[in-house]
C-alpha positions in Angstrom: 0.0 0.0 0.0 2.7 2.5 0.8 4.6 1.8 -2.5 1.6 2.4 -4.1 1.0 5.3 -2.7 4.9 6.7 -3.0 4.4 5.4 -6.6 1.5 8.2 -7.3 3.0 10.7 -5.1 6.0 10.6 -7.2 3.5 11.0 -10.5 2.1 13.7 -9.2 5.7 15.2 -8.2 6.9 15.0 -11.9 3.6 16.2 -13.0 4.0 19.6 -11.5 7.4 20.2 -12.8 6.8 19.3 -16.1 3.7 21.6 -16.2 6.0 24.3 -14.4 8.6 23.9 -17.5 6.1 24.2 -20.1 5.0 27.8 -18.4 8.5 28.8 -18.4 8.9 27.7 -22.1 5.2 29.5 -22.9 6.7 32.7 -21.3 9.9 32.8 -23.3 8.6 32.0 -26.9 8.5 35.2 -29.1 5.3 36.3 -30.6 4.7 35.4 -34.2 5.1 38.4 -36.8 1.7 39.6 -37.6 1.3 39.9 -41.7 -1.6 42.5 -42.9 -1.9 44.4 -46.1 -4.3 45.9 -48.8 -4.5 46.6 -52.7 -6.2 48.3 -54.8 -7.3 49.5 -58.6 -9.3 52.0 -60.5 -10.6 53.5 -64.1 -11.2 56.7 -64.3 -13.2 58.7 -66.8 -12.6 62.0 -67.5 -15.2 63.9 -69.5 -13.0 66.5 -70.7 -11.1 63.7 -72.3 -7.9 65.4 -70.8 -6.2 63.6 -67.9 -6.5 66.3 -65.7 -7.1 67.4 -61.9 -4.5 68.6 -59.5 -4.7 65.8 -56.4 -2.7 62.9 -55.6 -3.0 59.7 -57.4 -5.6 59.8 -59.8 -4.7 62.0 -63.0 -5.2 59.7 -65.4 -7.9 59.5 -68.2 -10.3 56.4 -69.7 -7.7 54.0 -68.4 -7.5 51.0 -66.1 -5.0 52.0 -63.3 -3.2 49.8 -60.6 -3.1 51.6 -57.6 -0.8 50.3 -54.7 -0.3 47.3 -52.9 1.0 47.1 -49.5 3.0 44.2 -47.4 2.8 45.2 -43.8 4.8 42.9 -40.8 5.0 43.9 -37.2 6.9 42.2 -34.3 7.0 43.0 -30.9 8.8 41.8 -27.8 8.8 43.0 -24.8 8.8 46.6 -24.5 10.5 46.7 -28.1 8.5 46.6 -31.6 9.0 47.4 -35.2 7.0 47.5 -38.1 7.5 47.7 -41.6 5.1 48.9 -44.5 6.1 48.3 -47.8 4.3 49.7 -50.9 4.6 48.9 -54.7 2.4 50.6 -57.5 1.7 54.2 -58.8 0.4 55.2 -55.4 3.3 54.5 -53.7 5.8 56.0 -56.0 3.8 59.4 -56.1 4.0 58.9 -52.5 7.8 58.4 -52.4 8.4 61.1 -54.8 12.1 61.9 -53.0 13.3 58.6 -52.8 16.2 57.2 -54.5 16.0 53.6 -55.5 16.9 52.2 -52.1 14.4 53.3 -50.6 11.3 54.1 -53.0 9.4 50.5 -51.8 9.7 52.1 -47.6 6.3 53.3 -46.8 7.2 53.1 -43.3 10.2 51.9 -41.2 9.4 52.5 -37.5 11.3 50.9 -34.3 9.3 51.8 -31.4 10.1 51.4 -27.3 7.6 51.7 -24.4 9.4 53.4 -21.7 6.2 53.4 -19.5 2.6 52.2 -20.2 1.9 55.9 -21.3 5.3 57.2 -23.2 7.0 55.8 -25.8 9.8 57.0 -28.3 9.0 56.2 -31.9 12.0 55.8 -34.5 12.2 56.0 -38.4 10.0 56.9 -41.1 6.5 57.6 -40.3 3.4 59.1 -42.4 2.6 62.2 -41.4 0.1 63.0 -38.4 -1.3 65.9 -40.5 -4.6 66.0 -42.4 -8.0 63.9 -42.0 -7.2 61.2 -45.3 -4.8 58.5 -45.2 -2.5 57.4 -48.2 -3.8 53.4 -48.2 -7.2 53.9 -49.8 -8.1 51.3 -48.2 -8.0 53.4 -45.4 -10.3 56.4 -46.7 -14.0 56.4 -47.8 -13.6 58.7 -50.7 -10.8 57.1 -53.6 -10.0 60.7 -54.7 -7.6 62.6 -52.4 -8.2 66.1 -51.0 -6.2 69.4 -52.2 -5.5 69.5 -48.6 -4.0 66.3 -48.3 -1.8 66.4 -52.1 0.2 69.5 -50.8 0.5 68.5 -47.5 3.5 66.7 -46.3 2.9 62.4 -46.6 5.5 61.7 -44.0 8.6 61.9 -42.1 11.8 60.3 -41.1 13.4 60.6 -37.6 12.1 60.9 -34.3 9.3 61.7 -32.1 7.8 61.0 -28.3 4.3 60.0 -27.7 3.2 60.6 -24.3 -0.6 59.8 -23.4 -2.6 59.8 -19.9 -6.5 58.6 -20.3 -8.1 60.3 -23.8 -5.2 62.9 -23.9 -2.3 62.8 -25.5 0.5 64.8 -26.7 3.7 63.9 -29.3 7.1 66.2 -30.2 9.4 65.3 -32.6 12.6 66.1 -34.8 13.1 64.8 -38.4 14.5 65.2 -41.8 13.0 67.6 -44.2 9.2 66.7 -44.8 8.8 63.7 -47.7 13.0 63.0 -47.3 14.0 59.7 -46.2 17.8 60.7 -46.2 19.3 64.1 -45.1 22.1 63.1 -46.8 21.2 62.9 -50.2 20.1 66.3 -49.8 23.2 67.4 -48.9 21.8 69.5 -45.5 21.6 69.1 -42.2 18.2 71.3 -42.0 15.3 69.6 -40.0 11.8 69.7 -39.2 9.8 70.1 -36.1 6.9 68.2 -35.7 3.8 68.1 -33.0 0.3 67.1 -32.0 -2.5 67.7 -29.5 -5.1 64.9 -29.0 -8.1 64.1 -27.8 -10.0 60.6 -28.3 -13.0 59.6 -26.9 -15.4 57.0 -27.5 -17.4 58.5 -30.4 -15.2 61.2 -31.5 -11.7 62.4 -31.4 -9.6 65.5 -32.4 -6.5 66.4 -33.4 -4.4 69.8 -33.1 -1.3 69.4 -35.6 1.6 71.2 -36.2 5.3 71.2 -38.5 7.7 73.8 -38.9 11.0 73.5 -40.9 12.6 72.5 -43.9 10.3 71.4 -46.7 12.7 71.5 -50.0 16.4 72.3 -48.8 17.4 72.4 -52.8 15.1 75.4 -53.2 16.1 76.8 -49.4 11.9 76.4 -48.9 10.9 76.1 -45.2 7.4 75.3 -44.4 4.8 76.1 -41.6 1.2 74.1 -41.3 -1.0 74.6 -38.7 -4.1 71.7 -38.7 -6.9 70.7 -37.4 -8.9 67.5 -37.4 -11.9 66.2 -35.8 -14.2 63.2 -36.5 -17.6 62.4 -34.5 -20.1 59.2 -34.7 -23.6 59.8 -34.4 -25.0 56.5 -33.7 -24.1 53.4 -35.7 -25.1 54.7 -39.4 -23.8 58.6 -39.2 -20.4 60.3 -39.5 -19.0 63.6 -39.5 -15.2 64.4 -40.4 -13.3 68.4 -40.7 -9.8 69.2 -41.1 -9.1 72.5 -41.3 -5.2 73.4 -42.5 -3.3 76.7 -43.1 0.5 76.5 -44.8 2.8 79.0 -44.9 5.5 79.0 -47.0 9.2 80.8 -46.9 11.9 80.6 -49.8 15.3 81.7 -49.6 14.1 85.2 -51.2 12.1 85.7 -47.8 8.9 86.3 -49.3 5.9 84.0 -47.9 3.3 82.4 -49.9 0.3 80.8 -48.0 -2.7 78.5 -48.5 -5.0 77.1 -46.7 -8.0 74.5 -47.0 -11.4 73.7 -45.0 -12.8 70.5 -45.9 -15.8 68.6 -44.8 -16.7 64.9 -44.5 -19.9 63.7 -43.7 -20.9 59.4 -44.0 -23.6 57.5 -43.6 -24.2 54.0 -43.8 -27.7 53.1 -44.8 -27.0 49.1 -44.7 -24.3 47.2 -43.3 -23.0 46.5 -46.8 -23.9 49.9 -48.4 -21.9 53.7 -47.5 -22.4 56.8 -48.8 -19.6 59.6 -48.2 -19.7 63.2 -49.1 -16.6 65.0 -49.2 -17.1 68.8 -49.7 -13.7 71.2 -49.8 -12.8 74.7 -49.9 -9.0 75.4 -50.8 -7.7 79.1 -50.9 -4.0 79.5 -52.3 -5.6 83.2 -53.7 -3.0 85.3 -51.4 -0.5 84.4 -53.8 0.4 85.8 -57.3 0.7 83.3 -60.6 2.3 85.9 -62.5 5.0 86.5 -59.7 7.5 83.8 -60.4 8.9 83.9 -56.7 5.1 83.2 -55.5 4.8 80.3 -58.0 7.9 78.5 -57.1 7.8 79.0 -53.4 4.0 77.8 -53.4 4.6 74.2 -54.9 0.8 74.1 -56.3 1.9 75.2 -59.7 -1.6 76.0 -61.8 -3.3 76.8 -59.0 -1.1 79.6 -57.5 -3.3 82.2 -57.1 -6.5 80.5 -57.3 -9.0 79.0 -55.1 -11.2 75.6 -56.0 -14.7 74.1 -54.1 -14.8 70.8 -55.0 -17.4 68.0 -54.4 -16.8 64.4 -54.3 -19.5 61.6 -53.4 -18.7 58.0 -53.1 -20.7 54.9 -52.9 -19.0 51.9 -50.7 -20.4 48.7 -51.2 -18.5 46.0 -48.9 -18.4 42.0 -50.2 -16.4 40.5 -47.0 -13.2 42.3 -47.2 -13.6 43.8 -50.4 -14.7 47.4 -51.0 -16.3 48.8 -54.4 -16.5 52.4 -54.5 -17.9 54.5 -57.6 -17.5 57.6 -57.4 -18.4 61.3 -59.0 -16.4 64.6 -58.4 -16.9 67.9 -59.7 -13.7 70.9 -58.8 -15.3 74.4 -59.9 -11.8 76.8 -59.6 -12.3 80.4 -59.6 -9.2 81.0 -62.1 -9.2 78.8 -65.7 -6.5 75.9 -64.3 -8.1 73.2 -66.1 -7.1 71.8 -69.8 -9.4 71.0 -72.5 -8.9 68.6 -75.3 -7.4 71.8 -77.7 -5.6 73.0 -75.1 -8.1 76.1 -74.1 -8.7 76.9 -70.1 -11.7 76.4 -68.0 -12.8 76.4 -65.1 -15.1 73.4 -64.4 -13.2 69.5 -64.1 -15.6 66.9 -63.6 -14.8 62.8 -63.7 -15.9 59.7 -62.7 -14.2 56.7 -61.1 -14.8 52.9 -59.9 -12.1 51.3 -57.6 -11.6 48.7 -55.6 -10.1 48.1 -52.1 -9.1 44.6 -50.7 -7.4 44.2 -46.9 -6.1 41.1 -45.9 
């Protein structure tokens, strides 16, 4: 009887340490990488035949266009992460415009460390925290891009602290030259400031944003943008989105240009499968002067220098699983002839029509 029971108490014995190994071993494995991503395509129609329009990523005309698709991995351990976005496409090399061949593919490059539960010091090249859009469409409700996010900076590349208590939270920074990866291609040592005020609660959230520095160190162009974002959910169907952004702009002759842009989002989702979004925006660059050269240049916004455009886009979103279909119809009504006919005349009016198509896996 006692061998017996020395025989289970020894079972038992071994029992407990193998389970206490196995804990040990469950507590040192790493975490697997997490794999996301997205892709996307469009034709767009043009009715003045011209493939024309002055915001990011669609200027083409009665043709089948591959947008972007992305390869995103993340890994973190411990208190250490990093995560790396990689895009390839049309999208992405608009988006990229600075890069050299190393680097065009680099979306985003970030090594991040959590000092504390509430600040943490973020590392490499990051999109930008300014503006309401994002560049995955994906990501966005509306295919077409805003004036006010295509001459807005897309991202930066150095580094910034995050620092958050409850639905606050605030975030400073130092990087290269806005849209430069390397500093040193450049041939400068000029930076950029970067910060943001926020505020997120559980059915709305906004954002106070703010960059100063060196935008285009070729042209000696420094760059100022104050911005302004908030979003708010009304219930589970209705959505309302502003961002509100003035830029001023300095060039080595001293003499500022400025612009700025209100734009309004409003969504509404009418059954789980179907979206409509409204996007209405008003963009000013009429302080400036097209027919002084120095105002042209130091501006970046070309035909529009000196002009001011109300544009209206709406957007259906019809959702199959994780695939979006979005027509859509825009109309941009400038206040200067910017827009290009067939023969080459001026107007005033551009008007298209698009269908894309988003798919995140």
């Amino acid at each position: 009887m006692n061998k017996k029971l020395l025989f289970f108490a020894f079972l038992i014995k071994c029992g407990v340490s193998f389970s206490q190994e196995a804990e040990v071993v469950t507590e040192t494995t790493p975490p697997a990488t997490v794999f996301a991503g997205s892709a996307d395509a469009y034709y767009k129609y043009d009715f003045s035949s011209v493939p024309d329009g002055y915001t990011s990523f669609t200027n083409t005309e009665n043709s089948f266009e591959l947008g972007m698709a992305s390869i995103e991995a993340s890994h973190s351990w411990d208190k250490a992460s990093v995560f790396v976005d990689l895009g390839f496409g049309s999208r992405a090399a608009q988006y990229n415009y600075n890069d050299t061949p190393y680097t065009f593919m680099i979306k985003q490059l970030t090594f991040t460390y959590d000092i504390t539960d509430e600040f943490k010091v973020v590392g490499g090249a990051f999109g930008t925290h300014i503006g309401y859009e994002l560049l995955d469409a994906v990501d966005n409700k509306n295919y077409s891009m805003s004036y006010a996010f295509s001459y807005g900076p897309f991202y930066n590349t150095g580094v910034k602290a995050i620092y958050t208590k409850n639905r606050f939270g605030i975030m400073l920074g130092i990087t290269n030259p806005t849209d430069f990866k390397s500093a040193v291609d450049m041939g400068t040592n000029q930076k950029t400031f970067i910060g943001q005020l926020s505020y997120v609660a559980d059915t709305g959230s906004a954002y106070f944003n703010f960059s100063t520095g060196s935008s285009d160190p070729l042209l000696g162009e420094d760059k100022t943008q104050f911005d302004v974002v908030a979003s708010k959910q009304l219930g589970e169907k209705f959505g309302l989105g502003f961002n509100g952004t003035f830029v001023q702009v300095t060039g080595d002759n001293e003499k500022d240009s400025d612009w700025f842009s209100l734009v309004g989002y409003v969504n509404y989702k009418f059954q789980p499968k179907f979206l409509v979004a409204y996007r209405i925006e008003y963009f000013d660059a009429t302080s400036t002067d097209y027919n002084d050269v120095t105002s042209y240049a130091n501006t970046g916004l070309g035909p529009l220098t000196g002009s001011s455009v109300f544009a209206n886009t709406i957007s259906l979103n019809y959702k199959v699983g994780n695939l979006t279909i979005i027509p859509e119809f825009r109309v941009d009504a400038a206040s200067e002839n910017v827009f290009v006919n067939t023969d080459f005349s001026l107007r005033g009016t551009n008007a298209y029509a698009l269908i894309a198509t988003t798919y995140s896996f």
